[in-house]
C-alpha positions as CSV (number, residue, x, y, z in Angstrom):
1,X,13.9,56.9,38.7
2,X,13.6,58.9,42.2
3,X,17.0,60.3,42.8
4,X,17.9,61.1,46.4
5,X,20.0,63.4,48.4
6,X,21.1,64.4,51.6
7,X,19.9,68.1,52.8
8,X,23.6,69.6,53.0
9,X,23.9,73.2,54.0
10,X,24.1,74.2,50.7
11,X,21.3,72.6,49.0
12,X,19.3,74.7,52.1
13,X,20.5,77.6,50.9
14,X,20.2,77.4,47.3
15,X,16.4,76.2,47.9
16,X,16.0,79.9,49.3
17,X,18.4,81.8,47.2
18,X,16.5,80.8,44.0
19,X,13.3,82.5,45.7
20,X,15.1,85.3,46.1
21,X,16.9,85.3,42.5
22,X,13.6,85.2,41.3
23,X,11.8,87.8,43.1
24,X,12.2,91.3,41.9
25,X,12.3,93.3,45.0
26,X,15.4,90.9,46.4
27,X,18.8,91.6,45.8
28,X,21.4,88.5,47.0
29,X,24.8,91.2,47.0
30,X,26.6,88.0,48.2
31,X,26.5,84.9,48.7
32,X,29.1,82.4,50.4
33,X,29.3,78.8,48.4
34,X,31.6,76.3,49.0
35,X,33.7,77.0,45.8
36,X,32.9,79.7,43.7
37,X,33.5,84.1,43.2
38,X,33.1,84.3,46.7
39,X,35.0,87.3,47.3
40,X,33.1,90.5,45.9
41,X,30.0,92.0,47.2
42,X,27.8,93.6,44.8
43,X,25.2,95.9,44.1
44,X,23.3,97.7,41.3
45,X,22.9,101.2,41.5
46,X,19.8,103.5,40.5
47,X,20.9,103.1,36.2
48,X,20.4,99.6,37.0
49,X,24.5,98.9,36.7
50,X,26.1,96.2,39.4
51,X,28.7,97.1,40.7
52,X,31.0,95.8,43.3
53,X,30.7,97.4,46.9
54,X,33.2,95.5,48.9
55,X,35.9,92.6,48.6
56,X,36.6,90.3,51.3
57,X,39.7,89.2,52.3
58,X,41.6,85.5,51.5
59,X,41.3,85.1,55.3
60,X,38.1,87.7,56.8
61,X,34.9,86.2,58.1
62,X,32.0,86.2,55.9
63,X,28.1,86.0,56.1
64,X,26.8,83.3,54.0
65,X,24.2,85.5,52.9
66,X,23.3,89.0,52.2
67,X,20.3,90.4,51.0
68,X,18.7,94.2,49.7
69,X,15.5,95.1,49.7
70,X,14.8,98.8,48.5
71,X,10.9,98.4,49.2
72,X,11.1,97.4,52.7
73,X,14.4,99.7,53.2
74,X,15.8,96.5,54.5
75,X,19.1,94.5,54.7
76,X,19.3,90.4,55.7
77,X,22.7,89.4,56.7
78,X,22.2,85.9,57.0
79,X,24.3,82.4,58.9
80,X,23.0,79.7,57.1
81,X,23.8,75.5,58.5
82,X,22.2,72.1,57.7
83,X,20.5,72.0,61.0
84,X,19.1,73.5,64.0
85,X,21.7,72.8,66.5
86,X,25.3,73.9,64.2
87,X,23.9,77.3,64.9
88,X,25.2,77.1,68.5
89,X,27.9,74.7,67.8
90,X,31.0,75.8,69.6
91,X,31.8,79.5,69.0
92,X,29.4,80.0,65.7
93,X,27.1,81.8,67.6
94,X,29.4,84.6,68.7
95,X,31.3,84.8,65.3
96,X,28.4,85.1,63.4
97,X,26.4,88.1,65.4
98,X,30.4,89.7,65.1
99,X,30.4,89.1,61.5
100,X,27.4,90.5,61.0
101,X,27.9,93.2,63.2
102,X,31.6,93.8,60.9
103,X,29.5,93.8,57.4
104,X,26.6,95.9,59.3
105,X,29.0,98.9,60.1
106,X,31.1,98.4,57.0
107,X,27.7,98.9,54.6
108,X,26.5,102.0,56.9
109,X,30.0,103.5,55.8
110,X,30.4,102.5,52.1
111,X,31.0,105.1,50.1
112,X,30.7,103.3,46.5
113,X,27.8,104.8,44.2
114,X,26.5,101.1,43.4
115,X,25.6,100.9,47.6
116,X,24.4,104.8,47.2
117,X,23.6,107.2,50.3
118,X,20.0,105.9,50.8
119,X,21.5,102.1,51.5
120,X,23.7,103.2,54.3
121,X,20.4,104.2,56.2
122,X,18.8,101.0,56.1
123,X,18.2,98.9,58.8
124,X,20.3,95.6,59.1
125,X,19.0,92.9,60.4
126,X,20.5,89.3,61.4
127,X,19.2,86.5,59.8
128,X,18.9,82.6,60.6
129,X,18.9,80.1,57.7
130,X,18.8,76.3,59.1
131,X,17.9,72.7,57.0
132,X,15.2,70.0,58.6
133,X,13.0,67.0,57.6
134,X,10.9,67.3,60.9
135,X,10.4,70.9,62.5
136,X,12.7,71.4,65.7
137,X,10.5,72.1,68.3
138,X,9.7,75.3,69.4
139,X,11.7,75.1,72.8
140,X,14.9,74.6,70.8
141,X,14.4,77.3,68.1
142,X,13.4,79.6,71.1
143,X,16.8,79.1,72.6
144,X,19.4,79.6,69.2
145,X,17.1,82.5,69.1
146,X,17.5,83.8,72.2
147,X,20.9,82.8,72.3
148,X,22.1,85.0,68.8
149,X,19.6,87.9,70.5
150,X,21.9,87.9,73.8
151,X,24.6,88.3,71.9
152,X,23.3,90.9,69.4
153,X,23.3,93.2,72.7
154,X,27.0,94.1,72.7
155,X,27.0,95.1,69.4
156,X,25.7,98.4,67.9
157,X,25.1,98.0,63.9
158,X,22.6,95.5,64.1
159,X,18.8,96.3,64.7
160,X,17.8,94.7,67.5
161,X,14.1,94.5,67.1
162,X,13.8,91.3,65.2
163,X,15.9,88.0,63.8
164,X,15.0,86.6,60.5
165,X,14.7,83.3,60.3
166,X,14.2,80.4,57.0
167,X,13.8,77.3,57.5
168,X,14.0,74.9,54.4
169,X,12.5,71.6,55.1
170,X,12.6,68.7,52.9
171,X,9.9,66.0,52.3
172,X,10.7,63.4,50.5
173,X,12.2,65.0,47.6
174,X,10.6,68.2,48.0
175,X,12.5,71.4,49.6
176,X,9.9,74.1,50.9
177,X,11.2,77.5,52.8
178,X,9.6,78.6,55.5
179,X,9.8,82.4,57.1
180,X,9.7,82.4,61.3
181,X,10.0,86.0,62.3
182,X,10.9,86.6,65.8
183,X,9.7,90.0,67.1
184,X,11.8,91.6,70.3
185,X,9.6,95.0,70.2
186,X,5.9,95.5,71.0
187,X,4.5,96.1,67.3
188,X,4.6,93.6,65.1
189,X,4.3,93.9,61.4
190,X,2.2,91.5,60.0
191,X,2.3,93.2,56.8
192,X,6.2,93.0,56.3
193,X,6.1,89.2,56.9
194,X,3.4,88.9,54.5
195,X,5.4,90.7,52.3
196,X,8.6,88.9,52.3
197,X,7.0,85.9,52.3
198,X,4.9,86.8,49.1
199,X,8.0,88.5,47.4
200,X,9.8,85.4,47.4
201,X,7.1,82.7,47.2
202,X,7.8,81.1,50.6
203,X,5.3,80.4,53.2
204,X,4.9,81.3,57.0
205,X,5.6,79.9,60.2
206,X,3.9,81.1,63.2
């Protein structure tokens, strides 16, 4: 017996958080789910001991989900939907770039040993997490892209010099992530997309 299912926002993200729970180099110090302990943000310090690093408030705005990575010095603070277009719905746009902006300057402050010195240096970059059964065309992705970009320029906490972006697409029954880096500077790093992508088992889009 097939059992079937509707790609919800949730099921998108859970396809990529397991990659990520089962990588060794990524650290998921929060993650947003429609019921569950969604209020603390952890991490584990250098004795290998979580700890909790911040605790939202009943009513503050939070990512849906934020990543560590010591190796790549690297912090994903991601917005994840069911599709394409909620990304721009109404005024999502603009309160995610603030919230991540918010968790961006809070982190570069944090003064618990489980975040530690090193953390606060690291860059922060905004991340894009969206469900599909066909690919969006490029002309559509370009503009939530650009669109999350423009906005990124008011705000000071969030490297500007790329956006993360997953895409988990189902087939069938079958949920497969996909990695689209977008690249606003003149180098790009093929090795760090090879990287993530090999880190947490997920393949590339170019």
């Amino acid at each position: 017996m097939t059992y079937t299912y509707k790609l919800t926002e949730e099921i998108a993200r859970w396809a990529f958080e397991i990659r990520c729970e089962r990588s060794k180099d990524w650290y998921i110090a929060f993650t947003n789910p429609t019921a569950g302990p969604w209020k603390s943000m952890k991490c584990i310090n250098n004795k290998n001991i979580e700890g909790e690093i911040y605790r939202f408030g009943a009513n503050e705005e939070r990512p849906d989900i934020v990543l560590i990575n010591d190796i790549l010095q690297s912090i994903f603070i991601i917005e994840a939907k069911d599709s394409l277009h909620k990304l721009i719905e109404g005024n999502q746009a603009s309160k995610s770039v603030k919230v991540v902006n918010d968790i961006s300057y809070m982190l570069k402050n944090c003064k618990s040993s489980f975040f530690g010195e090193q953390r606060r240096r690291y860059s922060v970059y905004l991340g894009l997490l969206w469900g599909c059964e066909d690919f969006d065309s490029q002309k559509d992705i370009d503009n939530v892209i650009t669109t999350y970009y423009e906005l990124m320029q008011h705000y000071n906490n969030i490297d500007k010099s790329k956006i993360i972006n997953i895409i988990t697409q189902k087939q069938k029954e079958e949920l497969t992530c996909y990695l689209l880096i977008k690249n606003f500077s003149e180098k790009v790093d093929y090795l760090y997309e090879n990287y993530i992508c090999d880190s947490m088992n997920i393949k590339l889009l170019k």
